[in-house]
KOLVEXTOR-821695 format. One record per residue (C-alpha): residue number from 1; chain; y, z, x. Coordinates in Angstrom, 2 decimals, padded with zeros to 5 digits. Layout:
BEGIN
<fise><i>NUM</i><ch>A</ch><py>Y</py><pz>Z</pz><px>X</px></fise>
...
# end
This chain:
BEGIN
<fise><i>1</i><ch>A</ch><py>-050.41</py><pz>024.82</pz><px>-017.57</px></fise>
<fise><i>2</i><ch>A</ch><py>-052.05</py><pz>023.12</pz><px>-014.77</px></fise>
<fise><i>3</i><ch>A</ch><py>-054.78</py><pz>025.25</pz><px>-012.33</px></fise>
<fise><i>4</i><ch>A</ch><py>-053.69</py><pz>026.18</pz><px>-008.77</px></fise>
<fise><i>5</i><ch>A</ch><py>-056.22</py><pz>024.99</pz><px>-005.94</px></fise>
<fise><i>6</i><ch>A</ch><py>-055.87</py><pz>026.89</pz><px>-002.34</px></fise>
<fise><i>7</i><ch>A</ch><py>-055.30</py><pz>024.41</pz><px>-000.01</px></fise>
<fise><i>8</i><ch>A</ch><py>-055.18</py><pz>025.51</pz><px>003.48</px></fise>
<fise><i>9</i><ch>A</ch><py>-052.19</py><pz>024.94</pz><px>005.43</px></fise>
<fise><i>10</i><ch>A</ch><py>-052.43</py><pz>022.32</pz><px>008.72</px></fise>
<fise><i>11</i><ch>A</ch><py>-052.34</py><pz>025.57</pz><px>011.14</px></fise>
<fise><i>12</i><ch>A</ch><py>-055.56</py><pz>026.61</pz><px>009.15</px></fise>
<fise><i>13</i><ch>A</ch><py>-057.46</py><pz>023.22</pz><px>009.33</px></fise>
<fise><i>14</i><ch>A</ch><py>-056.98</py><pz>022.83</pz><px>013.41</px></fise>
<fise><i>15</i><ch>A</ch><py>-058.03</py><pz>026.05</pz><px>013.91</px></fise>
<fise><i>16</i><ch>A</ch><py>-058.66</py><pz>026.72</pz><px>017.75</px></fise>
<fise><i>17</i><ch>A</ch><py>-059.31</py><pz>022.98</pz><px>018.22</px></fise>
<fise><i>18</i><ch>A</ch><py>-056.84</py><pz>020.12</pz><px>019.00</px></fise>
<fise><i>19</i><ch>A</ch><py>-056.32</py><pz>017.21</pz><px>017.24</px></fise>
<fise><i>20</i><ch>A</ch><py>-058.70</py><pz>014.69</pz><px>017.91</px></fise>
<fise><i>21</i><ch>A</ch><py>-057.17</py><pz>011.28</pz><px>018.65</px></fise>
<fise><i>22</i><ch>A</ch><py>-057.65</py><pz>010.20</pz><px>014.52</px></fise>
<fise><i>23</i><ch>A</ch><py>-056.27</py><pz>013.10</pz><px>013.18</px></fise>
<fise><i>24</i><ch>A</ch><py>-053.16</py><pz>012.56</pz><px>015.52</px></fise>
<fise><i>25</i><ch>A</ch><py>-052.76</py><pz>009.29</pz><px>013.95</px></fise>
<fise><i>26</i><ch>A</ch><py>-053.16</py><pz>010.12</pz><px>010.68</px></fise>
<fise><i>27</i><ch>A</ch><py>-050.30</py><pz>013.23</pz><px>010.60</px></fise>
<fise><i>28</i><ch>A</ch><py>-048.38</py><pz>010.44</pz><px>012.39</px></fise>
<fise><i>29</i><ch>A</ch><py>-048.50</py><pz>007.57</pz><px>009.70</px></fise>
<fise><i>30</i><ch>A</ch><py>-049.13</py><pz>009.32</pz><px>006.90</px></fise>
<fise><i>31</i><ch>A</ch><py>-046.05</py><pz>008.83</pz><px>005.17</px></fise>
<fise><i>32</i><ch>A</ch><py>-046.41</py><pz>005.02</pz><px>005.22</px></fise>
<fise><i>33</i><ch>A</ch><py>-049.40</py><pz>005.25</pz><px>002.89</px></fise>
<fise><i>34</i><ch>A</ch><py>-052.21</py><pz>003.00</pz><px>005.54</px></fise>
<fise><i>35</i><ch>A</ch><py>-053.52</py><pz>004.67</pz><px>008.55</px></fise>
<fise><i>36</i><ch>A</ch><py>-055.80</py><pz>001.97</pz><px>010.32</px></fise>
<fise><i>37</i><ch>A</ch><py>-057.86</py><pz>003.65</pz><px>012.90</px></fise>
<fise><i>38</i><ch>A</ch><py>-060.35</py><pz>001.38</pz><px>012.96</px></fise>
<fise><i>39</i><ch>A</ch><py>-061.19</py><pz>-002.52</pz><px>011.70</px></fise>
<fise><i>40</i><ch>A</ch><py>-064.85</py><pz>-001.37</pz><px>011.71</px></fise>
<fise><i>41</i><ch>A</ch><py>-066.69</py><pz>001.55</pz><px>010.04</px></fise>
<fise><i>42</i><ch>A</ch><py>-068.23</py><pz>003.25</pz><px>013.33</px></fise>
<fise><i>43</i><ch>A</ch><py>-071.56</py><pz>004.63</pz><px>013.41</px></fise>
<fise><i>44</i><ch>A</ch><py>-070.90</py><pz>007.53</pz><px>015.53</px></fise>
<fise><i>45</i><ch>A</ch><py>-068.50</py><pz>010.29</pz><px>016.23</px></fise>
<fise><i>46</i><ch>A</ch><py>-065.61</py><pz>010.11</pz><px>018.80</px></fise>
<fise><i>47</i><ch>A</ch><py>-061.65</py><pz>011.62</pz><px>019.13</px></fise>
<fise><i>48</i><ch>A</ch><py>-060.63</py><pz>007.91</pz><px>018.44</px></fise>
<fise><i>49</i><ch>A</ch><py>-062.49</py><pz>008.20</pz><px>014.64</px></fise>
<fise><i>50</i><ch>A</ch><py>-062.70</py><pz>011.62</pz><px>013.65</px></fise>
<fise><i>51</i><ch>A</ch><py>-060.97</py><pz>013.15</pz><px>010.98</px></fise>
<fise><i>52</i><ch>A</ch><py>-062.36</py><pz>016.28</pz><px>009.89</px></fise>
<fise><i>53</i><ch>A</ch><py>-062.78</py><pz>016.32</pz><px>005.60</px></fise>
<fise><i>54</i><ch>A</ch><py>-060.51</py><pz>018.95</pz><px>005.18</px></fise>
<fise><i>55</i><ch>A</ch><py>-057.49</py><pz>017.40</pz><px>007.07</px></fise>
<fise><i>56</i><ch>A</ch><py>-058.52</py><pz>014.40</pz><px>004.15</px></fise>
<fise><i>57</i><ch>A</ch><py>-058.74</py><pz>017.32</pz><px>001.22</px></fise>
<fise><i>58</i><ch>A</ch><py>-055.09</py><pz>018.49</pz><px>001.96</px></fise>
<fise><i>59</i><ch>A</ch><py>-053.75</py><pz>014.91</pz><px>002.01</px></fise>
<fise><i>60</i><ch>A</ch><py>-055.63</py><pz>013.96</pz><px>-001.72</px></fise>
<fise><i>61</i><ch>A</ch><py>-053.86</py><pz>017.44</pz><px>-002.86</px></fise>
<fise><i>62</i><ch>A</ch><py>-050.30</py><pz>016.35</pz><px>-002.25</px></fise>
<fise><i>63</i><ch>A</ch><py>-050.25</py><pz>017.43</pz><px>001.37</px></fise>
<fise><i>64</i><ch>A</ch><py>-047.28</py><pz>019.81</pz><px>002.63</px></fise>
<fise><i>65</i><ch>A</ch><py>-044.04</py><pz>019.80</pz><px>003.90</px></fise>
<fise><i>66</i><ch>A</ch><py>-045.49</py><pz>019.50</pz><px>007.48</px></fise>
<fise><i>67</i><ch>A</ch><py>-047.49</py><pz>016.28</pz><px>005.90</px></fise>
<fise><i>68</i><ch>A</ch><py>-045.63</py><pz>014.29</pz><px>002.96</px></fise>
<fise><i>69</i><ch>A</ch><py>-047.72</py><pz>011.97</pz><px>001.30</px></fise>
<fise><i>70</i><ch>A</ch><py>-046.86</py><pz>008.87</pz><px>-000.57</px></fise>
<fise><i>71</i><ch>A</ch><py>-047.12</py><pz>009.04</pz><px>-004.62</px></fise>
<fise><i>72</i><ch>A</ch><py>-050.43</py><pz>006.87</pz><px>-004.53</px></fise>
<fise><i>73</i><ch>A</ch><py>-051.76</py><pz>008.62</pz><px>-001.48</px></fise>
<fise><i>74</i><ch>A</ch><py>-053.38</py><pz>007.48</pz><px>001.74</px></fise>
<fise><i>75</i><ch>A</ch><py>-055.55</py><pz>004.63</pz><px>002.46</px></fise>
<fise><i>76</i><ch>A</ch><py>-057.45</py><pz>005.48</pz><px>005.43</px></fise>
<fise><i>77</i><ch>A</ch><py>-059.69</py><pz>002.78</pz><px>007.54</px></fise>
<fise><i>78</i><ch>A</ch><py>-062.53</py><pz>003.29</pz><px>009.86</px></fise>
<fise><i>79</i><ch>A</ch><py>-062.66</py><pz>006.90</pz><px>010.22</px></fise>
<fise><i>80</i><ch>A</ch><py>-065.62</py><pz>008.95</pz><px>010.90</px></fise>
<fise><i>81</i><ch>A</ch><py>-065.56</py><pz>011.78</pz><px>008.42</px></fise>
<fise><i>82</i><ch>A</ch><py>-066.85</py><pz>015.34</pz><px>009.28</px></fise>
<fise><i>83</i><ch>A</ch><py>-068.07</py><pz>017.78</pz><px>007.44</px></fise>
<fise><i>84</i><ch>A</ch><py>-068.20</py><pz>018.28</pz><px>003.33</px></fise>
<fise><i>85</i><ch>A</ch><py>-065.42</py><pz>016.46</pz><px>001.77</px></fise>
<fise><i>86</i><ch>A</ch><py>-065.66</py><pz>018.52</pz><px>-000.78</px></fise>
<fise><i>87</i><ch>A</ch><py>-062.69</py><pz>018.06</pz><px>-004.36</px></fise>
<fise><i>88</i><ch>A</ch><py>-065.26</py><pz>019.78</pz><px>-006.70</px></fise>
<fise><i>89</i><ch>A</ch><py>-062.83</py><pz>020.85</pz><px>-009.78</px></fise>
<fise><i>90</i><ch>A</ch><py>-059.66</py><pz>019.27</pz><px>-008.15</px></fise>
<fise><i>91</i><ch>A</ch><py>-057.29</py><pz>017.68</pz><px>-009.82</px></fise>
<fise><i>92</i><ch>A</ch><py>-054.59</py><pz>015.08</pz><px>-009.00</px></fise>
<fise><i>93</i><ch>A</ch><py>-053.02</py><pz>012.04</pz><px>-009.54</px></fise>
<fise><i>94</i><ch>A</ch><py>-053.68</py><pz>010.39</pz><px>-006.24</px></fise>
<fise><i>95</i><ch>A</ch><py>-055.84</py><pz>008.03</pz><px>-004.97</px></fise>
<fise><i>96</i><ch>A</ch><py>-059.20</py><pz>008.06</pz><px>-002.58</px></fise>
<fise><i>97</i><ch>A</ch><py>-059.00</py><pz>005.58</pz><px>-000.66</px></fise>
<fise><i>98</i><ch>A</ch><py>-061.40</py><pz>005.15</pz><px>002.19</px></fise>
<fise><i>99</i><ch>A</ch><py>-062.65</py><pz>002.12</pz><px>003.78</px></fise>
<fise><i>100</i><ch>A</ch><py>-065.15</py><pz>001.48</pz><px>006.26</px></fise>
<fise><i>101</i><ch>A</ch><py>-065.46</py><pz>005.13</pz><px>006.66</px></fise>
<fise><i>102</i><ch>A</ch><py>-068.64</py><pz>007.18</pz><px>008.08</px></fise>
<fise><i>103</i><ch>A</ch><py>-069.38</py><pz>010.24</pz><px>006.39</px></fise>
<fise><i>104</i><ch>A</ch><py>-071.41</py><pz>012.82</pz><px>008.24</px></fise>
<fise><i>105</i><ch>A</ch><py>-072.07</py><pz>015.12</pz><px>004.99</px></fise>
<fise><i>106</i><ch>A</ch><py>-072.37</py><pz>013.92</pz><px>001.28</px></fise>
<fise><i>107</i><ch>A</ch><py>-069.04</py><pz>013.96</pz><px>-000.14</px></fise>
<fise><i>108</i><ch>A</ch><py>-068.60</py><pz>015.87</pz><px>-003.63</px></fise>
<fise><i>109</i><ch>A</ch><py>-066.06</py><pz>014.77</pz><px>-006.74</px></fise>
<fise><i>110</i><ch>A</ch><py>-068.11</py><pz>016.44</pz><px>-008.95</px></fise>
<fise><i>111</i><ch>A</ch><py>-065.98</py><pz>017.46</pz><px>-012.14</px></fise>
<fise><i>112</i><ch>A</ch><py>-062.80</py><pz>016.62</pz><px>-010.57</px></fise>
<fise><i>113</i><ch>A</ch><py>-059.81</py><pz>014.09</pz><px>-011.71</px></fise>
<fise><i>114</i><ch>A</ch><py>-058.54</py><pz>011.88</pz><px>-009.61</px></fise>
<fise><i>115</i><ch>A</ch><py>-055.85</py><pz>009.25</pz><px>-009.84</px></fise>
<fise><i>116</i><ch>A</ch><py>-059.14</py><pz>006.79</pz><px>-008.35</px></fise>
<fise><i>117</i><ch>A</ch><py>-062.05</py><pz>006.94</pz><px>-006.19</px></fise>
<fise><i>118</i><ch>A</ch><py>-062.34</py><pz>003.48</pz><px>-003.79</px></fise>
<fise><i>119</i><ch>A</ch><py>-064.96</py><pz>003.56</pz><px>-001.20</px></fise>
<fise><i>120</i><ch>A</ch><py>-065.73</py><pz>000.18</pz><px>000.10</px></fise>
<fise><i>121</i><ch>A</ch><py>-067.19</py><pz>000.06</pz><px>002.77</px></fise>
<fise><i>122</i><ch>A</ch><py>-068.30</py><pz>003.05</pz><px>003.25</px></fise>
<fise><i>123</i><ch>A</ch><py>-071.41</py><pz>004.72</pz><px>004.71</px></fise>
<fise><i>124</i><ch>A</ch><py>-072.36</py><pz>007.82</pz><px>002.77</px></fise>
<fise><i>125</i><ch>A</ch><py>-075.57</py><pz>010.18</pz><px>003.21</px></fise>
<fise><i>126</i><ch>A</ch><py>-075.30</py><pz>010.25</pz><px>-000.68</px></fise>
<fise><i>127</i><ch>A</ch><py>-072.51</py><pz>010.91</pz><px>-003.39</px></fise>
<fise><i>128</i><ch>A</ch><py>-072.31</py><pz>013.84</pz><px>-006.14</px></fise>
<fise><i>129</i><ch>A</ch><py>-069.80</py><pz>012.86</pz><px>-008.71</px></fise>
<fise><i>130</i><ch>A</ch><py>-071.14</py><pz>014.51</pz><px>-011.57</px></fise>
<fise><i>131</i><ch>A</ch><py>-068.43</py><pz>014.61</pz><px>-014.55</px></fise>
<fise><i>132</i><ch>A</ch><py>-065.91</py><pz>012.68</pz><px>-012.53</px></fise>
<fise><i>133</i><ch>A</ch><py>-062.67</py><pz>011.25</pz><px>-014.26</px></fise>
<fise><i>134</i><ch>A</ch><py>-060.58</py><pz>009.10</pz><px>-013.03</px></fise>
<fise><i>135</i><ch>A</ch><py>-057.40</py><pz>007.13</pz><px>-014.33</px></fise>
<fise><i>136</i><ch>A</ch><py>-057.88</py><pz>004.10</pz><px>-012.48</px></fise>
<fise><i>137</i><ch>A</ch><py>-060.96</py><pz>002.88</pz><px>-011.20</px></fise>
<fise><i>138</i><ch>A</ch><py>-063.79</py><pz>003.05</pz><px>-009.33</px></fise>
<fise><i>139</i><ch>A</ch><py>-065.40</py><pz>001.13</pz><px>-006.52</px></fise>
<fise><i>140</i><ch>A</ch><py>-068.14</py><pz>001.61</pz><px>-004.24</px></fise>
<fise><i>141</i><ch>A</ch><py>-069.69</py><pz>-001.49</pz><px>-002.03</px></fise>
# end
């Protein structure tokens, strides 16, 4: 019997703010598996990069009917991720895959299963993956 993690629905994760630019993308393309919203990792925040963490925690959980994500997940390219992405205990079969992403806020797998965890690219203020399992592979550069 598998564990049930809350996941909070899209309405939850805009809260009283739009969109930014990113995040527009991303609920747009989703379903193709590769959003590219950048070539290059960028180094600071703007409404073309952003995509808050949580938007990114609802994908790696399966998404929603408002959001249908591909069996392997989303690769995502030059986004500038805010806040804690934060999968502590989570577990699913899909993918993290990030490139050329800025992270704002440490990102945390700790004890969590993932289908595999592929950063390259990425700029991180630091990493907690303590107990992290994965099925494929890992790969941080």
């Amino acid at each position: 019997m598998g564990i049930s993690f809350y996941r909070k629905s899209l309405d939850e994760i805009k809260g009283g703010t739009a969109w930014s630019a990113a995040e527009e993308q991303l609920l747009e393309e989703a379903h193709t598996g590769i959003v590219f919203i950048s070539e290059t990792r960028p180094e600071e925040t703007t409404d073309a990069h952003m995509i808050r963490a949580e938007l990114i925690r609802h994908i790696t959980l399966g998404g929603c009917e408002k959001l249908r994500v591909p069996d392997k997940g989303i690769a995502i390219a030059g986004a500038f991720i805010t806040d804690e992405l934060d999968l502590q205990g989570c577990d699913t079969p899909l993918d993290v895959f990030l490139v050329a992403c800025h992270f704002d806020t440490q990102p945390v797998f700790r004890d969590a299963r993932l289908g595999a965890l592929y950063l390259p690219g990425c700029m991180l203020p630091g990493l907690d993956a303590h107990r992290l399992r994965v099925k494929r592979g890992v790969l941080l550069n």
